[in-house]
N, CA, C and O atoms as a CHARMM CRD file, in Angstrom:
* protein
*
  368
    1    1 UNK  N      4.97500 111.14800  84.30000 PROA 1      0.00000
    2    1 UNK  CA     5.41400 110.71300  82.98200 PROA 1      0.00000
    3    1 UNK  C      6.85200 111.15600  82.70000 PROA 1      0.00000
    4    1 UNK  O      7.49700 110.54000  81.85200 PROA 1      0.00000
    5    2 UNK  N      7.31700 112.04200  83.26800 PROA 2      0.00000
    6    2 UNK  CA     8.65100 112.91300  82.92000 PROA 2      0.00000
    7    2 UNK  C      9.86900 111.92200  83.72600 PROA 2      0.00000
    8    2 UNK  O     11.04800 111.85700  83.37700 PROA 2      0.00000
    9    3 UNK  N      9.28100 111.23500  84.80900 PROA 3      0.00000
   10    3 UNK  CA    10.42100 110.09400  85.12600 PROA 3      0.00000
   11    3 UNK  C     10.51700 109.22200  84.88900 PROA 3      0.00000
   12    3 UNK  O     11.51400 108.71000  85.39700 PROA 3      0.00000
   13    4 UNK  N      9.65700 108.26400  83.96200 PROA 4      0.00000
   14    4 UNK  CA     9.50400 107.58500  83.24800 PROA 4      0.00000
   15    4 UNK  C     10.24800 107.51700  82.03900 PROA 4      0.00000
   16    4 UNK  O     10.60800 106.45600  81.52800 PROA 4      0.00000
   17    5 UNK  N     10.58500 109.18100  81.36800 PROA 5      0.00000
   18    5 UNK  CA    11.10900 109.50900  79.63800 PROA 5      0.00000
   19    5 UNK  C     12.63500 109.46500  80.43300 PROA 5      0.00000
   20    5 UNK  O     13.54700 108.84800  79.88300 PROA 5      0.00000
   21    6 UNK  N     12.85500 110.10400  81.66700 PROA 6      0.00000
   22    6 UNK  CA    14.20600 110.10500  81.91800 PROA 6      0.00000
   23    6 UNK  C     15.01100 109.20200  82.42200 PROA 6      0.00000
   24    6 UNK  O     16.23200 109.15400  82.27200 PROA 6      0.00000
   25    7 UNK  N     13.94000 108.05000  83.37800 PROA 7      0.00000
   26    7 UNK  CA    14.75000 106.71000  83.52500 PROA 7      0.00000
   27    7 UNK  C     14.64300 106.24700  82.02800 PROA 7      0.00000
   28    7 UNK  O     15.84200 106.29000  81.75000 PROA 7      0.00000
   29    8 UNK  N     13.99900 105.81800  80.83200 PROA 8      0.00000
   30    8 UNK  CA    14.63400 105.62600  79.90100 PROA 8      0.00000
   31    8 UNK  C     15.37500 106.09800  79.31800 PROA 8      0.00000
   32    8 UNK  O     16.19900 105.45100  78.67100 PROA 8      0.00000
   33    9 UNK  N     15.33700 107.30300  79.34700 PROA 9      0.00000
   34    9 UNK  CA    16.76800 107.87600  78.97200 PROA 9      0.00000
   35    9 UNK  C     18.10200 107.50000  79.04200 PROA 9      0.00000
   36    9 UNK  O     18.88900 107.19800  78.14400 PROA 9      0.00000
   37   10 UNK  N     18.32000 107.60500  80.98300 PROA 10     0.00000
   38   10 UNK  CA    19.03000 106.81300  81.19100 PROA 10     0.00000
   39   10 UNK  C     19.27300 105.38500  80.82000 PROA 10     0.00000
   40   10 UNK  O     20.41800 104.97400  81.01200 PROA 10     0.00000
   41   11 UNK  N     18.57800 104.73300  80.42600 PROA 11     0.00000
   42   11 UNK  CA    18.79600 102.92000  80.33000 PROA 11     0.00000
   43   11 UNK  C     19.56600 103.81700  79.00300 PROA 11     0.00000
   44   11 UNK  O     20.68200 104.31400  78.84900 PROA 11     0.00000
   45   12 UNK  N     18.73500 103.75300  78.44700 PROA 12     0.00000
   46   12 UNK  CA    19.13800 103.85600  76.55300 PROA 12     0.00000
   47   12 UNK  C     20.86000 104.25200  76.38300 PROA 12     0.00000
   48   12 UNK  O     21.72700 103.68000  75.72300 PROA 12     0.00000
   49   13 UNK  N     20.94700 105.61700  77.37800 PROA 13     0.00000
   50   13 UNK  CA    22.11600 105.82700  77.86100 PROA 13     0.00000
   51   13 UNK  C     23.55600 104.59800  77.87400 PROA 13     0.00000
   52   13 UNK  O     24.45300 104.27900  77.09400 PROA 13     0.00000
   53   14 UNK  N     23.07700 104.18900  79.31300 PROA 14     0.00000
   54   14 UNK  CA    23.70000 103.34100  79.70300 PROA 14     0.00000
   55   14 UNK  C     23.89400 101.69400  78.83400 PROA 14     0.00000
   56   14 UNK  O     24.97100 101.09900  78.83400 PROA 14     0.00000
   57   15 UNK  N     22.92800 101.28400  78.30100 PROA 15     0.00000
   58   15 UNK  CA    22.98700 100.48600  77.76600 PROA 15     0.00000
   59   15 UNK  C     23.95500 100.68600  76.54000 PROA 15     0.00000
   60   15 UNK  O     24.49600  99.63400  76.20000 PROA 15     0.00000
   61   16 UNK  N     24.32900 101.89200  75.73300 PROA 16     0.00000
   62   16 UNK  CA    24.51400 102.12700  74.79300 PROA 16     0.00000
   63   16 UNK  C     25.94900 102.25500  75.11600 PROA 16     0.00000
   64   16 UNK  O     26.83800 101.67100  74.49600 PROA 16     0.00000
   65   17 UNK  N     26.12100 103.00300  76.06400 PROA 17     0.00000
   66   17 UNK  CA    27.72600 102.89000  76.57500 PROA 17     0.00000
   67   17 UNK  C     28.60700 101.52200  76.90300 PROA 17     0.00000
   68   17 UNK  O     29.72600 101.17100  76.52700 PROA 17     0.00000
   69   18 UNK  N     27.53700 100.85000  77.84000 PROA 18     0.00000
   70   18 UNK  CA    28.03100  99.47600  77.91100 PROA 18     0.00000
   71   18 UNK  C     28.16900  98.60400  76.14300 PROA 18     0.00000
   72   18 UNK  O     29.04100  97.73600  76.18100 PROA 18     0.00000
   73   19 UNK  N     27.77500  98.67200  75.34200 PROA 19     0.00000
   74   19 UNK  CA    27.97700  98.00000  74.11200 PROA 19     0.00000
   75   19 UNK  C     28.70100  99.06200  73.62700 PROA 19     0.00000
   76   19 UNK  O     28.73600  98.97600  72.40000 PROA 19     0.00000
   77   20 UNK  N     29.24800  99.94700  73.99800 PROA 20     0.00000
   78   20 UNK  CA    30.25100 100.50400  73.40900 PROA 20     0.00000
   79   20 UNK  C     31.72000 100.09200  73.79800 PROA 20     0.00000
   80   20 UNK  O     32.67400 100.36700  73.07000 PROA 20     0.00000
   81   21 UNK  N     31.83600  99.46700  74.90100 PROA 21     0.00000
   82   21 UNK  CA    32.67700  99.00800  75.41600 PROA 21     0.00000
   83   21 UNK  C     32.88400  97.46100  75.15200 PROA 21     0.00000
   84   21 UNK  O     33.92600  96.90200  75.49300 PROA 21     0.00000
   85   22 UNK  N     32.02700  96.91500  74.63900 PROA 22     0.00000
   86   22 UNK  CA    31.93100  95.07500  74.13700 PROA 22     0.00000
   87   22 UNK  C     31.75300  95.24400  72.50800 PROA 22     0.00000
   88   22 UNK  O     31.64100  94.26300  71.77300 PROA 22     0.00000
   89   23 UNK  N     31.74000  96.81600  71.95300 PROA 23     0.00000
   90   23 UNK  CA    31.50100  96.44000  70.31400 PROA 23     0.00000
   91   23 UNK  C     32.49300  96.07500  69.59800 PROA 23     0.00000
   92   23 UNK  O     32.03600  95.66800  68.53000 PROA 23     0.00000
   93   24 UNK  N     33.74500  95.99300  69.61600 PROA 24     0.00000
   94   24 UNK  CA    34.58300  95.59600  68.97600 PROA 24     0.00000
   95   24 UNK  C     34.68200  93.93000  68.75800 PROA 24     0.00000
   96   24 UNK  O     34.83400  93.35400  67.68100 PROA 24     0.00000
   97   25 UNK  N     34.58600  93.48500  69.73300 PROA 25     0.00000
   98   25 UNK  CA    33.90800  92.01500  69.59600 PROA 25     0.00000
   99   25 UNK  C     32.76500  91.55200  69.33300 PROA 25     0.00000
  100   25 UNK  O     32.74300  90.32700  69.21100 PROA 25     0.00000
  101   26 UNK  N     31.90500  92.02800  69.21300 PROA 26     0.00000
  102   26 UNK  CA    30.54800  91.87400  68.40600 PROA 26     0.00000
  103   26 UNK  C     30.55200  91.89100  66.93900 PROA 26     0.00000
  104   26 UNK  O     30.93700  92.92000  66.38500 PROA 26     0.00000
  105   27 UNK  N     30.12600  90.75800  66.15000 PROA 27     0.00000
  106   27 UNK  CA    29.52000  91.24800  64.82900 PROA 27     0.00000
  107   27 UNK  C     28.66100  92.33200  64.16100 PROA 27     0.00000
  108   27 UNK  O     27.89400  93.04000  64.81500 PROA 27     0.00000
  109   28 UNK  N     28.79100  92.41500  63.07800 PROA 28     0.00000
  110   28 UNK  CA    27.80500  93.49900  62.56500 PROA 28     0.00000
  111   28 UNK  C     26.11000  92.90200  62.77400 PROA 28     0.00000
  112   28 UNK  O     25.19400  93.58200  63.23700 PROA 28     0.00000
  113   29 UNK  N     26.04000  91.99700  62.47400 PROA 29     0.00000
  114   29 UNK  CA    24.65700  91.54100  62.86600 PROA 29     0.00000
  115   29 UNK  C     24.43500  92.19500  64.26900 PROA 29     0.00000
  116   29 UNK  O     23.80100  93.24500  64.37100 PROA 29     0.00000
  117   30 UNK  N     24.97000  91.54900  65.34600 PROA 30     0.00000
  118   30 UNK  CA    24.94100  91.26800  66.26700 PROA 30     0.00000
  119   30 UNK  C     24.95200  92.91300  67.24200 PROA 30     0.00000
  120   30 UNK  O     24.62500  93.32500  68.35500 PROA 30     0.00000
  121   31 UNK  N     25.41300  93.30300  66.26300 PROA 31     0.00000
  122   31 UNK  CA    25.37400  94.91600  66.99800 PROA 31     0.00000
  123   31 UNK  C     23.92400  95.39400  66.38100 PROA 31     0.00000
  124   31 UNK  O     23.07100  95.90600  67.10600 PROA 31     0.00000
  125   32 UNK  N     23.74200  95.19500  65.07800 PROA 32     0.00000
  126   32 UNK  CA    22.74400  95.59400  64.21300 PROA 32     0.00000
  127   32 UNK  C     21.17400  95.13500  65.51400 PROA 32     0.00000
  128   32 UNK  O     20.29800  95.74500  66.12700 PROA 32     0.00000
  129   33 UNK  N     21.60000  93.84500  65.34300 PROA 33     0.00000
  130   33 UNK  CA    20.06600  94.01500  66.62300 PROA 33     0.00000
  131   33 UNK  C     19.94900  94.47000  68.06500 PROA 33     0.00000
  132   33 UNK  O     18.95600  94.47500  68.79400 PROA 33     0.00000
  133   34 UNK  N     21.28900  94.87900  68.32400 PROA 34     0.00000
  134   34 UNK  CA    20.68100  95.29300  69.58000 PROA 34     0.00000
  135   34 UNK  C     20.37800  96.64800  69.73700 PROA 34     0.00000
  136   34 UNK  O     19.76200  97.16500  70.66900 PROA 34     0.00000
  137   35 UNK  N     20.86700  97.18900  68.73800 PROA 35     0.00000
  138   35 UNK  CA    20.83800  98.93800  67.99600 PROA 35     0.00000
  139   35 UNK  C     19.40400  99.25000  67.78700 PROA 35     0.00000
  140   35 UNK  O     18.81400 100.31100  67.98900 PROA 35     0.00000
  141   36 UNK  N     18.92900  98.03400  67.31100 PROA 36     0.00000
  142   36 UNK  CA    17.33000  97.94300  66.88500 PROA 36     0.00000
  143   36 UNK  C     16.91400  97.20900  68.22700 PROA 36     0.00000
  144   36 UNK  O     15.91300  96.51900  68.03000 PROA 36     0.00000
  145   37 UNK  N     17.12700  97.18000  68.82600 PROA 37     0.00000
  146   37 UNK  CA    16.14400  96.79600  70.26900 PROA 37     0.00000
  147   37 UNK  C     16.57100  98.23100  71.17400 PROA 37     0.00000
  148   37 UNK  O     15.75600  98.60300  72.01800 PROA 37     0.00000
  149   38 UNK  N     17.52000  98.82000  71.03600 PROA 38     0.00000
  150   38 UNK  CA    17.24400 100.10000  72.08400 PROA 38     0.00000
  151   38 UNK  C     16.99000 100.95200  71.07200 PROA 38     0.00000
  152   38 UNK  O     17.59800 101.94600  71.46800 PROA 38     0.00000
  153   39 UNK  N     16.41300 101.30800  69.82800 PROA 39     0.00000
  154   39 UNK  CA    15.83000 102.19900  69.23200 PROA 39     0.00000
  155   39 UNK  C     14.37400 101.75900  69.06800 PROA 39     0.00000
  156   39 UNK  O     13.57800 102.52700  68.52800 PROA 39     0.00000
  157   40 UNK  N     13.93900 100.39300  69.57100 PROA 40     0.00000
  158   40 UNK  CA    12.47000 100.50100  69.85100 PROA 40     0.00000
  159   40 UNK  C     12.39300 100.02600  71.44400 PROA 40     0.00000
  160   40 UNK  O     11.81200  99.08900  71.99100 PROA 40     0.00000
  161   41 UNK  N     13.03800 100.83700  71.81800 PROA 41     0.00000
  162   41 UNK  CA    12.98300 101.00400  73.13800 PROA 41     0.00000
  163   41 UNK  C     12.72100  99.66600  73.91100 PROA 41     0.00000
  164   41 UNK  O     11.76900  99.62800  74.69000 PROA 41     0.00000
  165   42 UNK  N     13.49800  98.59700  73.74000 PROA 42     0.00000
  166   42 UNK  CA    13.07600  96.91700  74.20000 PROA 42     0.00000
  167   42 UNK  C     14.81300  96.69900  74.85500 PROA 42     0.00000
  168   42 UNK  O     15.78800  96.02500  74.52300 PROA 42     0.00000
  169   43 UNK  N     14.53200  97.57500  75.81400 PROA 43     0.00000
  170   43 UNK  CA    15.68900  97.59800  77.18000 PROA 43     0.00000
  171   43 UNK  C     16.50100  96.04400  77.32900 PROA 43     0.00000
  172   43 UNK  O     17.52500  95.46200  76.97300 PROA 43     0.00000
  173   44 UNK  N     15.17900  95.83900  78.16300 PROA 44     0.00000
  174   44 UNK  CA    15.65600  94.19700  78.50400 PROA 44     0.00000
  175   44 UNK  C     16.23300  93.16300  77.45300 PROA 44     0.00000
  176   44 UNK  O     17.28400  92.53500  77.58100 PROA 44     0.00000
  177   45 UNK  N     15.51000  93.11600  76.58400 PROA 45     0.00000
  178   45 UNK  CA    15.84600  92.31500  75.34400 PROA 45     0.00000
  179   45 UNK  C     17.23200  92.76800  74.95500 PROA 45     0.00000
  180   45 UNK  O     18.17000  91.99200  74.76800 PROA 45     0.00000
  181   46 UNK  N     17.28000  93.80900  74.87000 PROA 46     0.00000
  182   46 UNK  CA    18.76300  94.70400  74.35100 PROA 46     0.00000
  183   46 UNK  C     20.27400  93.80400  75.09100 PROA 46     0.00000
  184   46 UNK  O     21.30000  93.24900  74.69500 PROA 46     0.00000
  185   47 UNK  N     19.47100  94.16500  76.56000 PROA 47     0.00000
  186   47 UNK  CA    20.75600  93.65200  77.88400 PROA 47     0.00000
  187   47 UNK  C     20.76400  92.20600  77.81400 PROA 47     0.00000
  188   47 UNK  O     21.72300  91.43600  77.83000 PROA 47     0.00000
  189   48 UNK  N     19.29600  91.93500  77.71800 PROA 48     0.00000
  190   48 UNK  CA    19.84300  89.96700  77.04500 PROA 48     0.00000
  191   48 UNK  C     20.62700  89.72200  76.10100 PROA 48     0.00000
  192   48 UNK  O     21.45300  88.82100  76.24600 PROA 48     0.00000
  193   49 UNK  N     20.57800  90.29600  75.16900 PROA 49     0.00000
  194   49 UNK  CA    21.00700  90.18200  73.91000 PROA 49     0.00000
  195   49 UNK  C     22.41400  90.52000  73.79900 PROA 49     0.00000
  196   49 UNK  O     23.10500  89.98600  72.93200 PROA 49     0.00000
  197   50 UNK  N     22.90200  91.39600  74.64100 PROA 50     0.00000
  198   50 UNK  CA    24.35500  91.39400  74.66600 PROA 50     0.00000
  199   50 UNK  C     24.73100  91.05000  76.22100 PROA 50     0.00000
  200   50 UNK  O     25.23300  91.97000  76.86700 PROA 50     0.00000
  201   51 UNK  N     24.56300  90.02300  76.74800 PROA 51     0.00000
  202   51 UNK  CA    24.92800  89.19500  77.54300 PROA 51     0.00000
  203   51 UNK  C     24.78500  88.17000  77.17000 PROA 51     0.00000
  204   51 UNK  O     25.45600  87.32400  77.76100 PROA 51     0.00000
  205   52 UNK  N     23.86800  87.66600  76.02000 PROA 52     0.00000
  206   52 UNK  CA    23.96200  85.89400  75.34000 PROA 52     0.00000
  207   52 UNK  C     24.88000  86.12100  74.40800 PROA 52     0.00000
  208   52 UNK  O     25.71500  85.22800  74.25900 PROA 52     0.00000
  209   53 UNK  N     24.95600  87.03300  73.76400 PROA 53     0.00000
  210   53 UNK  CA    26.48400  87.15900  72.95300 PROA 53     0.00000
  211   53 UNK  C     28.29900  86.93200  73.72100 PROA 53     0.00000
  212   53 UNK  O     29.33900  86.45000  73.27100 PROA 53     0.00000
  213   54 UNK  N     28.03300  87.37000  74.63500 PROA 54     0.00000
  214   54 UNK  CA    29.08600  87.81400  75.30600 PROA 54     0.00000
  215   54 UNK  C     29.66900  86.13200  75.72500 PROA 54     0.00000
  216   54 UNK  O     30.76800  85.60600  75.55000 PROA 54     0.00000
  217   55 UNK  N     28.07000  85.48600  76.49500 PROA 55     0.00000
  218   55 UNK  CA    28.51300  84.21800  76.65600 PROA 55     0.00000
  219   55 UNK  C     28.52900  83.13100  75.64400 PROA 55     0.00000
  220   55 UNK  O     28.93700  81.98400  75.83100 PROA 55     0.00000
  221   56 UNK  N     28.11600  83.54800  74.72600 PROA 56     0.00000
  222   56 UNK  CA    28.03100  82.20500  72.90000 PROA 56     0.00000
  223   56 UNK  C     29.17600  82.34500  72.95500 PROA 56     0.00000
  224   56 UNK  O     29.98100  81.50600  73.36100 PROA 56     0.00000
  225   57 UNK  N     29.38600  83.31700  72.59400 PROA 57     0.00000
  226   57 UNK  CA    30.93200  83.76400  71.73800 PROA 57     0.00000
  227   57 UNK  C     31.58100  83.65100  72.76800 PROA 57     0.00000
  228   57 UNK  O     32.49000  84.31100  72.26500 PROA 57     0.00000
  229   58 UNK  N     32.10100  83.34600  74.10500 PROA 58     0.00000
  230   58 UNK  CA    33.25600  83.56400  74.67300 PROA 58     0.00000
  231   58 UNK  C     33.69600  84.91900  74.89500 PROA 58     0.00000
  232   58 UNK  O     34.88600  84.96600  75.20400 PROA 58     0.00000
  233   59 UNK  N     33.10100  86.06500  74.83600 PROA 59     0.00000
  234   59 UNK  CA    34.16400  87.42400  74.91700 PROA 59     0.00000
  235   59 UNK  C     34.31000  87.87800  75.92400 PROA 59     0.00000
  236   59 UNK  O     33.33600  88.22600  76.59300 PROA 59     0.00000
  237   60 UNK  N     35.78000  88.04700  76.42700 PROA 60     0.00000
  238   60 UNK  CA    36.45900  88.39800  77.61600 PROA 60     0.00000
  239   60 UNK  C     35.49400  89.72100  78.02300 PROA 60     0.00000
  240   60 UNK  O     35.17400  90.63300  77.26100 PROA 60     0.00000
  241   61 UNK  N     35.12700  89.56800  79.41900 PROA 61     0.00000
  242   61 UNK  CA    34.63300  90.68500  80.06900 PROA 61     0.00000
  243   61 UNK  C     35.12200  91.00000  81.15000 PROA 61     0.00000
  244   61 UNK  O     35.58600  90.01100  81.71800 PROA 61     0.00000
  245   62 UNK  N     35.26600  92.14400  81.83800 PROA 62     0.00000
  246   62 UNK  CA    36.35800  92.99500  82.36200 PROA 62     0.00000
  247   62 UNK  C     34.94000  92.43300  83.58800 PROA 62     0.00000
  248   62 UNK  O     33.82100  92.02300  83.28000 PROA 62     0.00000
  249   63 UNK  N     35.61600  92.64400  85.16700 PROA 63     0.00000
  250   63 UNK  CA    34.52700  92.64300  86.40500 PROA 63     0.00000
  251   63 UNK  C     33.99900  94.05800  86.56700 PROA 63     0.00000
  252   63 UNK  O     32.97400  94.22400  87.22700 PROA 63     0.00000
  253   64 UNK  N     34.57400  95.00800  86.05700 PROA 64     0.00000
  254   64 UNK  CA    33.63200  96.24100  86.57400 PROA 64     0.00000
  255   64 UNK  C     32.31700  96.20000  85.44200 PROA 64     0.00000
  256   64 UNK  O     31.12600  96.24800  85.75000 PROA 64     0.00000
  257   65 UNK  N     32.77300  96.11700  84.32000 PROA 65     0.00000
  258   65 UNK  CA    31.63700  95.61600  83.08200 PROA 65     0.00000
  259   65 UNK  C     30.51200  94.19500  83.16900 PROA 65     0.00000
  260   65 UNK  O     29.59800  93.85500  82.41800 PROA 65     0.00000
  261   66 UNK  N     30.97300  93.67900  84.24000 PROA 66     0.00000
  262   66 UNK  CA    30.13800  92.83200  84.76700 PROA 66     0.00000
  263   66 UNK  C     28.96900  93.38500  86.08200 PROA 66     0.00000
  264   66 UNK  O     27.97200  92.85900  86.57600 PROA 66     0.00000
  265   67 UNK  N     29.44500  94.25800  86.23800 PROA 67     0.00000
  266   67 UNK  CA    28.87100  95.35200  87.64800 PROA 67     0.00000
  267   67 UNK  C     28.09300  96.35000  86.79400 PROA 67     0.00000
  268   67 UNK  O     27.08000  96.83400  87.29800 PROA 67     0.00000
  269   68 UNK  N     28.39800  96.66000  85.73900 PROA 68     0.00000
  270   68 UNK  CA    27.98500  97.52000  84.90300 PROA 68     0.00000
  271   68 UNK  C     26.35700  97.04200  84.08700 PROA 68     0.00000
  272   68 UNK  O     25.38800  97.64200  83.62100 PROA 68     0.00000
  273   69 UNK  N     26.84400  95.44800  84.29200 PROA 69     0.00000
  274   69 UNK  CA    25.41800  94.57200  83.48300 PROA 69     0.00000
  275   69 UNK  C     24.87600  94.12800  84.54300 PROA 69     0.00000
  276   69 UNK  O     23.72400  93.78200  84.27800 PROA 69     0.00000
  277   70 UNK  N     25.23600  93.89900  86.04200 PROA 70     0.00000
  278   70 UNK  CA    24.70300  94.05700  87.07500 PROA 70     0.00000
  279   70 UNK  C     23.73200  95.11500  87.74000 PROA 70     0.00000
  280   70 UNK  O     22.81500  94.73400  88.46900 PROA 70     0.00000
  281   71 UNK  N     24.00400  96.74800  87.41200 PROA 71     0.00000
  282   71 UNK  CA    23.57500  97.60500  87.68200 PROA 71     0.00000
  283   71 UNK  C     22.26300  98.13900  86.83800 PROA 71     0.00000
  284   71 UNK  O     21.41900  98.91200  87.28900 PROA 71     0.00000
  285   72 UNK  N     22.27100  97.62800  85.66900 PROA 72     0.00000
  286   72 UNK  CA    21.48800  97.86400  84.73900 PROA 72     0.00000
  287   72 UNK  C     20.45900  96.66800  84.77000 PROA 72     0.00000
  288   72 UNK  O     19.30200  97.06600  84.63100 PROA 72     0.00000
  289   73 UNK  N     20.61900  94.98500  84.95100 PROA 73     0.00000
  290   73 UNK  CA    20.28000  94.00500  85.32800 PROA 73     0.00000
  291   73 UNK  C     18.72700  94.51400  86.45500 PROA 73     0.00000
  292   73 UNK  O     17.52400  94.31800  86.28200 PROA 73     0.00000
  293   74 UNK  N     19.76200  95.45400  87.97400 PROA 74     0.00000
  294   74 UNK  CA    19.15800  95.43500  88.88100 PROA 74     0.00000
  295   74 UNK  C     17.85700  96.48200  88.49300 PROA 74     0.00000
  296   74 UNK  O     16.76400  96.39900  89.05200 PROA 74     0.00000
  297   75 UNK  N     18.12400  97.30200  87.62000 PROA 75     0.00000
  298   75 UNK  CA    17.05400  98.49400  87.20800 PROA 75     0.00000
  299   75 UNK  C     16.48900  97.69800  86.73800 PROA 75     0.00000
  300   75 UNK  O     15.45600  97.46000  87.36300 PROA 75     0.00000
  301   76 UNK  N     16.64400  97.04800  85.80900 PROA 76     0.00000
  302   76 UNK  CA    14.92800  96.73900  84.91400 PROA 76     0.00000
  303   76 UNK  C     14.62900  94.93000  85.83400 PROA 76     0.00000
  304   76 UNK  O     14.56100  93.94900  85.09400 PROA 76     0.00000
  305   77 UNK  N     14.50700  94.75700  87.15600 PROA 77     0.00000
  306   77 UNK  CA    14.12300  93.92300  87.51800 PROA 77     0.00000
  307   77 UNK  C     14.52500  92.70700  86.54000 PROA 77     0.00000
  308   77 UNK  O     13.55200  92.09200  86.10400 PROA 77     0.00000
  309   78 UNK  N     15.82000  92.24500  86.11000 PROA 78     0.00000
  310   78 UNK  CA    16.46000  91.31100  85.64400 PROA 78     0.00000
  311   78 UNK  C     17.02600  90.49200  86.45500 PROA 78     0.00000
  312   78 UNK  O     17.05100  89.31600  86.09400 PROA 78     0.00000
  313   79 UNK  N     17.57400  90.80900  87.62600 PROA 79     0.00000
  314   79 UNK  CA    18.76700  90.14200  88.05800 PROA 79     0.00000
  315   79 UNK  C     18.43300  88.65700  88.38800 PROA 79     0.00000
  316   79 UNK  O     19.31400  88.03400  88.98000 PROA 79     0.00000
  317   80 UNK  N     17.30100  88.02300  88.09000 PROA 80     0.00000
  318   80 UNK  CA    17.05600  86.48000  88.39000 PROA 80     0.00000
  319   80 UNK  C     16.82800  85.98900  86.86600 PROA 80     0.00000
  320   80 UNK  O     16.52800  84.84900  86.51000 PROA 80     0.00000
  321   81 UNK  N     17.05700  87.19100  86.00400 PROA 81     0.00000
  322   81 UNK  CA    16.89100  86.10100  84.70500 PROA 81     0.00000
  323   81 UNK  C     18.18400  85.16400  84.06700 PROA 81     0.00000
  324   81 UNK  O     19.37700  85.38200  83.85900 PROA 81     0.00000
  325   82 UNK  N     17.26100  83.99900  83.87800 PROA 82     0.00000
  326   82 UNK  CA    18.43300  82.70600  83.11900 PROA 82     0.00000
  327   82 UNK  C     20.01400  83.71700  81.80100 PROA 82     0.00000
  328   82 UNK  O     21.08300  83.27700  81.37800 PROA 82     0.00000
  329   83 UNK  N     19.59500  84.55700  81.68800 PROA 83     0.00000
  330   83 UNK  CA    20.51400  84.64600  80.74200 PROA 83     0.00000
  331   83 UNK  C     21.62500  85.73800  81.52000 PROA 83     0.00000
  332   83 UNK  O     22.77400  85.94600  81.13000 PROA 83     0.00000
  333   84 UNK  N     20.94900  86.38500  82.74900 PROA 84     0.00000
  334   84 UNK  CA    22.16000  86.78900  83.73300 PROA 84     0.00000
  335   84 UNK  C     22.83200  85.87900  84.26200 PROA 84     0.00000
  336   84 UNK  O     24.05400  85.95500  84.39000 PROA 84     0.00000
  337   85 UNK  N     22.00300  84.71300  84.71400 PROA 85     0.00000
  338   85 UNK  CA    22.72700  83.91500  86.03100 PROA 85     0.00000
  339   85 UNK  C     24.09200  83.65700  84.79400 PROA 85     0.00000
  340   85 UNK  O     25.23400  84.08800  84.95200 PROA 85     0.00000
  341   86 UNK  N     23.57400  82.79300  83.48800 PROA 86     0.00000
  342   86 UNK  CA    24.66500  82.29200  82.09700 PROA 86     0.00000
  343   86 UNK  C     25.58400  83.44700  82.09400 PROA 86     0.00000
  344   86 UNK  O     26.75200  83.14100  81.85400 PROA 86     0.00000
  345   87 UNK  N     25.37400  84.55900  82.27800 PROA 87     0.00000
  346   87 UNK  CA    26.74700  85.88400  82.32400 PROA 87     0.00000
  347   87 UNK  C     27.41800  85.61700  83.51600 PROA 87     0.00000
  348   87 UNK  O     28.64300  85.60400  83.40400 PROA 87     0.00000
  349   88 UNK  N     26.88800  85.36300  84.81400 PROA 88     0.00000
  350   88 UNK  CA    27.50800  85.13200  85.84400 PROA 88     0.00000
  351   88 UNK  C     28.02300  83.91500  85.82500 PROA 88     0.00000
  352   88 UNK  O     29.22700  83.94700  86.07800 PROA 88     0.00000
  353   89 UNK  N     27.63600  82.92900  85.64300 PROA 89     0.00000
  354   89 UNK  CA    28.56700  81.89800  85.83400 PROA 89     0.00000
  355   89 UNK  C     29.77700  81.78000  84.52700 PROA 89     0.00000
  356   89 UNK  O     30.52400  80.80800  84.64600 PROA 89     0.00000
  357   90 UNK  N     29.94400  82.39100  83.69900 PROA 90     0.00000
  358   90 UNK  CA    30.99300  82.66700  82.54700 PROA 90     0.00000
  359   90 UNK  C     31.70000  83.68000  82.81200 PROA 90     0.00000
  360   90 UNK  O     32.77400  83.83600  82.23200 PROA 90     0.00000
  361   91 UNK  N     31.17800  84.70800  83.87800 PROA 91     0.00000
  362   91 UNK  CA    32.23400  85.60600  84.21500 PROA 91     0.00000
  363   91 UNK  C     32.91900  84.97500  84.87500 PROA 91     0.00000
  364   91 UNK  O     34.09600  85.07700  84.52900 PROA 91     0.00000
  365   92 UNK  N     32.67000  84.02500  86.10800 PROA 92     0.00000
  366   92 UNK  CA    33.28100  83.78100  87.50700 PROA 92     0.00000
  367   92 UNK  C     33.05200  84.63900  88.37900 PROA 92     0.00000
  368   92 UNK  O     33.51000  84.50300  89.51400 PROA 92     0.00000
């Protein structure tokens, strides 16, 4: 159970850093729910949620921050979902 509290840890972590780095372009809404998806602990939804933003809205994303939603992608068994491939093909 104790690696379980600490790989979430980590996500919560990481996830939180990565939207720290895309919040300035985010709305208040738009931050507001994903704040509320990693405070009820809904990881995936979180990383969807600011990767369908990223691609609605157009907001410039850096390639290591794309490696960054890659790496986090690959942890929670994402990396074949429709709303990554939509980050990948808008990154280039």
């Amino acid at each position: 159970m104790a690696h379980h509290s600490t790989h979430y840890a980590e996500l919560d972590q990481a996830i939180r850093a990565l939207l720290g780095v895309l919040e300035r372009s985010f709305a208040a809404d738009q931050l507001t729910e994903v704040h509320d998806y990693l405070d009820h602990r809904e990881y995936g939804l979180a990383l969807a949620t600011i990767a369908s933003v990223v691609v609605d809205d157009r907001i410039p994303i850096r390639p290591e921050t794309v490696r960054q939603v890659d790496a986090l992608a690959f942890s929670m068994k994402m990396t074949g979902d429709r709303v990554m491939r939509r980050l990948h093909a808008y990154a280039g």
